[in-house]
C-alpha positions in Angstrom: -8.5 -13.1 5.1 -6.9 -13.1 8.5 -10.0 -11.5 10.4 -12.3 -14.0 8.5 -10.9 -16.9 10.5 -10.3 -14.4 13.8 -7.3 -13.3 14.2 -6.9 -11.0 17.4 -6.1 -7.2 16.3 -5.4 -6.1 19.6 -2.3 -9.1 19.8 1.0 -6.7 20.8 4.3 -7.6 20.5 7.2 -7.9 17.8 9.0 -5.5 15.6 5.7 -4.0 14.2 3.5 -4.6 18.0 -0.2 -4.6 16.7 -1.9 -5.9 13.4 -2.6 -2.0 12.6 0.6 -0.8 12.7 1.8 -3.7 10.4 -1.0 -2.8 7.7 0.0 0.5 8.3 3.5 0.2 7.2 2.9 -2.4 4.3 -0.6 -3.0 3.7 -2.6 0.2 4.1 -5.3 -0.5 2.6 -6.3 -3.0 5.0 -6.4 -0.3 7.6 -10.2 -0.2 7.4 -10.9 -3.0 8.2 -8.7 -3.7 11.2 -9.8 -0.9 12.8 -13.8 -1.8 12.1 -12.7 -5.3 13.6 -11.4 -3.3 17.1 -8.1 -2.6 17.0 -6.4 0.0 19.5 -5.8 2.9 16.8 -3.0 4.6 19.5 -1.3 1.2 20.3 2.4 2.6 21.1 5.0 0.1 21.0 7.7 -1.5 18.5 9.9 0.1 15.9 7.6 2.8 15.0 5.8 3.8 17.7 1.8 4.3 16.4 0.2 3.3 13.3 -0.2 7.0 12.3 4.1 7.4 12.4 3.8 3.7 10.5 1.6 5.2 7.7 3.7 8.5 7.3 6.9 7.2 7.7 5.7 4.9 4.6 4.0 8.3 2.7 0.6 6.9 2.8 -1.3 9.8 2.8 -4.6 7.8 2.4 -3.3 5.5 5.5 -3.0 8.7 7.7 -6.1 10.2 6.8 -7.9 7.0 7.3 -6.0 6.7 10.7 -7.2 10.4 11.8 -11.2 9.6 10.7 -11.1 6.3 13.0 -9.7 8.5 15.8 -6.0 8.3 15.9 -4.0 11.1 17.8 -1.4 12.8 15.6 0.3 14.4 18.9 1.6 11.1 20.3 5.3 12.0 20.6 7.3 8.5 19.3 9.1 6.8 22.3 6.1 8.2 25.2 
C-alpha cells in the first residue's frame, strides 16, 4: 500500500535503516516488491546490519532466498 502512494525505499535511518530491511524482519513477504520498486538490497545500517541478517535472524528462509535472487551479498560481515 505504501509504494502505491510513493513511499521512498531507499529512505535510511532508525532502528530498522531501510524499508527492506524492515520487511525483512517483519513482513517478508513484501520483500518483492520493495526491491522491484528500487531499494538498495546491501543497505548496511541500524540494528541488524543488511536485510539478508534481518531475514535470517527472523528464519525466513523464503526472505533470504528471495534476498539472494535480487542480488544480495551474503558475505557482508555485520558492523563493516
Amino acid at each position: 500500500m505504501l509504494l502505491t502512494h510513493g513511499a521512498d525505499v531507499i529512505l535510511a535511518g532508525g532502528k530498522y535503516h531501510t524499508p527492506l530491511q524492515a520487511a525483512a524482519y517483519f513482513y517478508p513477504s513484501t520483500l518483492g516488491d520493495i526491491a522491484e520498486a528500487g531499494a538498495d538490497i546491501n543497505a548496511v545500517g541500524g540494528e541488524l546490519d543488511t536485510a539478508i541478517h534481518a531475514a535470517a535472524f527472523r528464519y525466513s528462509v523464503d526472505g533470504v532466498k528471495l534476498l539472494l535472487s535480487r542480488g544480495a551479498d551474503g558475505r557482508i560481515i555485520a558492523g563493516k
